[in-house]
N, C-alpha and C positions, 0 to 999 in steps of 0.2 A: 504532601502525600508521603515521600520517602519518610519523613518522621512521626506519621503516625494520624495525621489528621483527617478523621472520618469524613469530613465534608469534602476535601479533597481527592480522599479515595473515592467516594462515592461520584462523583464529578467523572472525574478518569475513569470510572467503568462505563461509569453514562456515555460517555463519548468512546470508546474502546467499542463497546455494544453497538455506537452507531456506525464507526469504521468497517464495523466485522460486518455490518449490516449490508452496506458501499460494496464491499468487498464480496460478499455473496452474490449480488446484482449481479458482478461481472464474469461468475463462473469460470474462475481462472481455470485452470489444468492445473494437473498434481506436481507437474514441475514447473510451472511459473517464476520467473525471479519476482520478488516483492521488496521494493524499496519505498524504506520509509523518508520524507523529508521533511527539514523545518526544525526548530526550535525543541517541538515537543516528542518528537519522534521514539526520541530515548527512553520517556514515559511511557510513550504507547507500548513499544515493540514486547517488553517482558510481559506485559497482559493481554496480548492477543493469547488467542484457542493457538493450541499444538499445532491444528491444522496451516494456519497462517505464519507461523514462527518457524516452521520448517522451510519455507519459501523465501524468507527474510534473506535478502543481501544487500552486498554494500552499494550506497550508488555508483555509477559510470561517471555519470554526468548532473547538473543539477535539474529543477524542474522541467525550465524552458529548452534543455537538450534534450532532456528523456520525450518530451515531445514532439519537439521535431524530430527523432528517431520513430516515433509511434506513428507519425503522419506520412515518412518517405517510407513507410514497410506498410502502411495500409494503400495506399496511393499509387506504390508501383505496384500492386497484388490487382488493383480496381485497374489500374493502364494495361495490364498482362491480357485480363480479361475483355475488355472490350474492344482488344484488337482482333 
C-alpha cells in the first residue's frame, strides 16, 4: 500500500470503513482514549476520519489487559449498583 498499490489501498480502506463502522456502534465520547493494536494498526491509524485520530493513543497495556481493565470498571460500576 505505502508504495502505491491500488489493490492494496483499496483493501485498507475496505477495512478502515469497516473499523470506523465498529467504532461508531460504540458511540464513544469525544474524549475517549482509542488504541490501536496488532501488526496492522500502523496502517490503520493514518486513515481513520479526524474524528477517530484525535482519540488515538498509545496503548497502556496490551489486548488482554486493556480488558481486564474494561471488565473491573464495568463490574465494579454493576456491584456499586446492586447494593
Amino acid at each position: 500500500a505505502e508504495k502505491g498499490d491500488s489493490v492494496a489501498n483499496w483493501i485498507l480502506d475496505r477495512v478502515v470503513a469497516d473499523v470506523e463502522a465498529s467504532l461508531g456502534a460504540l458511540d464513544l465520547a469525544d474524549d475517549a482514549p482509542l488504541c490501536l493494536l496488532g501488526g496492522l494498526a500502523p496502517l490503520y491509524a493514518p486513515r481513520l476520519s479526524d474524528r477517530y485520530q484525535a482519540l488515538l493513543k498509545p496503548p497502556l497495556d496490551d489486548a488482554l489487559g486493556g480488558a481486564v481493565q474494561m471488565a473491573v470498571r464495568l463490574f465494579a460500576g454493576h456491584a456499586e449498583a446492586t447494593r
